[in-house]
FILOLO-767834 format. One line per 10 residues: number of its first residue (from 1); their letters; for each residue x, y, z of N, C-alpha, C, CB. Coordinates in nm, 2 decimals, decimal comma. Glycine has a CB too. Layout:
<atoms>
NUM) A) X Y Z X Y Z X Y Z X Y Z ~ ...
</atoms>
This chain:
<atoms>
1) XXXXXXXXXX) 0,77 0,61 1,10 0,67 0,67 1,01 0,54 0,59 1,02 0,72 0,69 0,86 ~ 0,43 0,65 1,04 0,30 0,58 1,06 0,25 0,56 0,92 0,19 0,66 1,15 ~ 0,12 0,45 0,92 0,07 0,42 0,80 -0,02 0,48 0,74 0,04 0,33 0,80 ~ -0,08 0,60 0,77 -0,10 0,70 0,74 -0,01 0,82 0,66 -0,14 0,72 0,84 ~ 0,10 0,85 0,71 0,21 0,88 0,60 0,27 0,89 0,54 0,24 0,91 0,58 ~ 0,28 0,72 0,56 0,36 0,62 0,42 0,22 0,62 0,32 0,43 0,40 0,48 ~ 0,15 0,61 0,37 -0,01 0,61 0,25 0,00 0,74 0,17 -0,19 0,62 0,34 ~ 0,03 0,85 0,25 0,00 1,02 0,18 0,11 0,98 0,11 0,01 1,18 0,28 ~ 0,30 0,97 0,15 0,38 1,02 0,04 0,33 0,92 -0,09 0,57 1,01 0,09 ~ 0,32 0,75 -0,06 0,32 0,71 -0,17 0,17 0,72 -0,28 0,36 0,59 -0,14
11) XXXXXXXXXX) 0,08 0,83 -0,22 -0,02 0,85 -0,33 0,00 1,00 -0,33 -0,19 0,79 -0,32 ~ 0,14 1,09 -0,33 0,07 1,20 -0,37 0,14 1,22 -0,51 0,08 1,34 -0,26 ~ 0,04 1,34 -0,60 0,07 1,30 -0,72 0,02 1,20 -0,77 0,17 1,30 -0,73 ~ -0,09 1,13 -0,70 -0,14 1,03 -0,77 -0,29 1,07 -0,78 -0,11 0,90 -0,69 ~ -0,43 1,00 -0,86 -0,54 0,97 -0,80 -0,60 0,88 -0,74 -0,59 0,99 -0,85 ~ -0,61 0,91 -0,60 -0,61 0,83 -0,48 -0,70 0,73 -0,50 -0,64 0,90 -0,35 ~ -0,81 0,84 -0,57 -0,94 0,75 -0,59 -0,95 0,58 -0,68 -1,02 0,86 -0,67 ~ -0,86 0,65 -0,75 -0,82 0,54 -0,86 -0,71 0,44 -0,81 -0,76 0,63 -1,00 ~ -0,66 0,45 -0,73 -0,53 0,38 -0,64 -0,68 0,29 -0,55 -0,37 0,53 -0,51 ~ -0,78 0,34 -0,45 -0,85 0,31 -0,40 -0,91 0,19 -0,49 -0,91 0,41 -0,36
21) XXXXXXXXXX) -1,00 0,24 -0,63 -1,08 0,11 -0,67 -0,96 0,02 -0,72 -1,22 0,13 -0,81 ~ -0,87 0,06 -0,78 -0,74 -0,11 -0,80 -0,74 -0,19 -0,68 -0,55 -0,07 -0,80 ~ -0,74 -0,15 -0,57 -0,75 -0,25 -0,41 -0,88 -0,27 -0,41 -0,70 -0,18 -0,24 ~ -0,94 -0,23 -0,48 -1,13 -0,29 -0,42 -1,18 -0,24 -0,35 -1,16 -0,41 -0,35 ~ -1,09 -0,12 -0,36 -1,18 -0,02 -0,20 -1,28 0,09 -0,26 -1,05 0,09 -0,07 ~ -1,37 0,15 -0,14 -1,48 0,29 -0,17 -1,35 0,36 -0,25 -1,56 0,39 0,00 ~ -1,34 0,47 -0,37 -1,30 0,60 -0,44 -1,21 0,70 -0,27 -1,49 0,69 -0,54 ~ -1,33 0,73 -0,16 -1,24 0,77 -0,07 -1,18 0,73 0,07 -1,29 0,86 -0,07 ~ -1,14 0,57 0,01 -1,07 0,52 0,17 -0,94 0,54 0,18 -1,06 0,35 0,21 ~ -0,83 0,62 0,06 -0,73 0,60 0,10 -0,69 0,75 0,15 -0,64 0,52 0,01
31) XXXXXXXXXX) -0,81 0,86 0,13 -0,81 0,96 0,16 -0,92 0,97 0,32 -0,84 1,04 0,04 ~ -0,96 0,88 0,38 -1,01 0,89 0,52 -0,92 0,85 0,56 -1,12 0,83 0,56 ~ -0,81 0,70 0,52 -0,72 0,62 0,61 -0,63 0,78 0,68 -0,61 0,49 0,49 ~ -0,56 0,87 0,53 -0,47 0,94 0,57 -0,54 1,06 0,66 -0,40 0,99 0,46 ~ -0,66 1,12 0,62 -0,72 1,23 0,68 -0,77 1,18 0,84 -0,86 1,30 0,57 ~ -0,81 1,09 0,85 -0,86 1,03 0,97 -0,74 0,95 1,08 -0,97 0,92 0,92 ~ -0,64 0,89 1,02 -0,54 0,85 1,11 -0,63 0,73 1,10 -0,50 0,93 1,25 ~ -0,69 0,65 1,10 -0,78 0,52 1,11 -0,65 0,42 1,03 -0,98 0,54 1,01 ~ -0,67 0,30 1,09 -0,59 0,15 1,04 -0,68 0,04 0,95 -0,53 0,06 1,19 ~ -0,65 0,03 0,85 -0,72 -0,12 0,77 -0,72 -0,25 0,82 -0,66 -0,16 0,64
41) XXXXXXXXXX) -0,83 -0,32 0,78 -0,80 -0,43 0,84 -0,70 -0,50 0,72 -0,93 -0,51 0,88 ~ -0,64 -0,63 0,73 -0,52 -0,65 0,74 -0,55 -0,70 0,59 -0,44 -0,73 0,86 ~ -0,67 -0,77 0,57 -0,67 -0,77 0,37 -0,68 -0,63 0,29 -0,82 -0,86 0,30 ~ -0,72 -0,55 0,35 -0,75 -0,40 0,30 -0,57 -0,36 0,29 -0,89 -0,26 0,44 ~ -0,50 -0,37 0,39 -0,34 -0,35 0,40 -0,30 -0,41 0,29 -0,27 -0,42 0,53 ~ -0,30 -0,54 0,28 -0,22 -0,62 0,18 -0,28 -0,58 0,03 -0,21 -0,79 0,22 ~ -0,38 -0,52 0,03 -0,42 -0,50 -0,14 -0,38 -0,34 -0,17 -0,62 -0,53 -0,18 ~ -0,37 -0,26 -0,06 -0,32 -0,17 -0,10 -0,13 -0,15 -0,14 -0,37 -0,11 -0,01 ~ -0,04 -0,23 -0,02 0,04 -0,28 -0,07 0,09 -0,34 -0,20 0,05 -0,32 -0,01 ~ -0,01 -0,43 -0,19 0,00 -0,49 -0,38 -0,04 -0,37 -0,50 -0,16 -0,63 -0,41
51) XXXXXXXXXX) -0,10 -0,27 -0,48 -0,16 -0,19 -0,58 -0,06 -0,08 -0,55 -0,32 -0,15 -0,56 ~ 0,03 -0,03 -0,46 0,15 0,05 -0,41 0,25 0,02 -0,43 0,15 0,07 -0,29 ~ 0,30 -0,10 -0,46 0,43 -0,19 -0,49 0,52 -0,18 -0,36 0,53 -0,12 -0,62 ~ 0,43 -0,20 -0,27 0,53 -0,18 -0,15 0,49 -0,33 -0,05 0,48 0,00 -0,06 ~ 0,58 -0,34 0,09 0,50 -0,45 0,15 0,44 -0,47 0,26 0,53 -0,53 0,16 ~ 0,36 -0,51 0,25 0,26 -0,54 0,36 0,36 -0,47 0,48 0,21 -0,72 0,38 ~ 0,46 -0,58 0,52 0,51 -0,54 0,65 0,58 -0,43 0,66 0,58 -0,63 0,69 ~ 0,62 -0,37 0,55 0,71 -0,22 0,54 0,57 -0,17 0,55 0,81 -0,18 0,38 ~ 0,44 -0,10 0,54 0,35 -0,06 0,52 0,27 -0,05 0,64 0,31 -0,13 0,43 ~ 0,27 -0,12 0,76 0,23 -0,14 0,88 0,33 -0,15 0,99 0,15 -0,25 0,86
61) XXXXXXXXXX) 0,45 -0,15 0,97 0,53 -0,12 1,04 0,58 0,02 1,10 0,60 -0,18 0,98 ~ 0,52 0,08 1,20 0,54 0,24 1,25 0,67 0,24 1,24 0,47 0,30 1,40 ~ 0,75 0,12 1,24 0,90 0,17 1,29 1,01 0,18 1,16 0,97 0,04 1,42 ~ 0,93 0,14 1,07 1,02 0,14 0,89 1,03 0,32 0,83 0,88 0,04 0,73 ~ 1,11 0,32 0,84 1,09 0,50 0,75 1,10 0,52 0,64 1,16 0,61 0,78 ~ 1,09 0,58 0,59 1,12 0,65 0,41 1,24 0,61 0,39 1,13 0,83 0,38 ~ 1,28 0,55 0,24 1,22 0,50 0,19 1,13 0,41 0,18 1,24 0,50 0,15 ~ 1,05 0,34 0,10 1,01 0,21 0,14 1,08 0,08 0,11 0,89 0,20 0,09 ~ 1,11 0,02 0,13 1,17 -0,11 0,12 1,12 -0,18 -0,03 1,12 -0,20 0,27 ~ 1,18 -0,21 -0,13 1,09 -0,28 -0,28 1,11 -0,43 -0,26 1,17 -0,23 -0,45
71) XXXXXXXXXX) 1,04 -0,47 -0,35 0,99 -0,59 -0,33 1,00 -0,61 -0,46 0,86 -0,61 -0,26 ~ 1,04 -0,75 -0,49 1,06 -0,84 -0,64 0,91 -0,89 -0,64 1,20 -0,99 -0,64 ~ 0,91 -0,83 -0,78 0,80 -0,91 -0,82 0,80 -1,02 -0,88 0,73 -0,86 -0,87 ~ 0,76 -1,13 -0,87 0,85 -1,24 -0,97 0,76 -1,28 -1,11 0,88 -1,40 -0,88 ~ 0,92 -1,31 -1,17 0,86 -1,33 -1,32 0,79 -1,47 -1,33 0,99 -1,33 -1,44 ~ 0,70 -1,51 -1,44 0,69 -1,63 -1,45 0,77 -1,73 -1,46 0,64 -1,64 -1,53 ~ 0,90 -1,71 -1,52 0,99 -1,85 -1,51 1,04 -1,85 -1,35 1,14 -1,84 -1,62 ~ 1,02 -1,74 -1,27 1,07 -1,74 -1,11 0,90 -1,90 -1,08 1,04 -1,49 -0,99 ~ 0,82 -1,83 -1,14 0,69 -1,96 -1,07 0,69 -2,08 -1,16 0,49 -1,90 -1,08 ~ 0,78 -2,08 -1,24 0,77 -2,20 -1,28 0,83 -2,35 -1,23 0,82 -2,18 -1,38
81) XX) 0,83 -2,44 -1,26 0,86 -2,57 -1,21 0,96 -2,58 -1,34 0,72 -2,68 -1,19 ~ 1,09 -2,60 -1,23 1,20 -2,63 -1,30 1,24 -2,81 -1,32 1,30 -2,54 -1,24
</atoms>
């Protein structure tokens, strides 16, 4: 599955636009990424991942398919110094 329609399934039903400014991006990049087939560069990747709950490397990987792979997010006592 390309990253183009791992981007479409995990914003539809969503507002893209609004998924867009959470990563810091223009209202319509995550609707050119999909409509255009075009690739991010690799910090534009990882903030969308972060704002998608998905990861980076599941996300840019053509060869990962549906579903997406989850990722732990860790709690504060996970970053704490024990």
């Amino acid at each position: 599955m390309i990253f183009s329609e791992k981007l479409q399934r995990l914003t539809e039903g969503r507002k893209r636009a609004e998924i867009s400014r959470a990563a810091g991006l223009p209202p319509n990049a995550i609707s050119d990424y999909i409509n255009k087939g075009s690739l991010p560069r690799l910090d534009t990747a990882l903030a969308l991942a972060k704002v998608l709950g998905v990861s980076v490397a599941w996300l840019a990987d053509d060869g990962k398919e549906w579903p997406p792979e989850s990722i732990k997010t860790p709690s504060p006592t996970d970053l704490s110094d024990r």
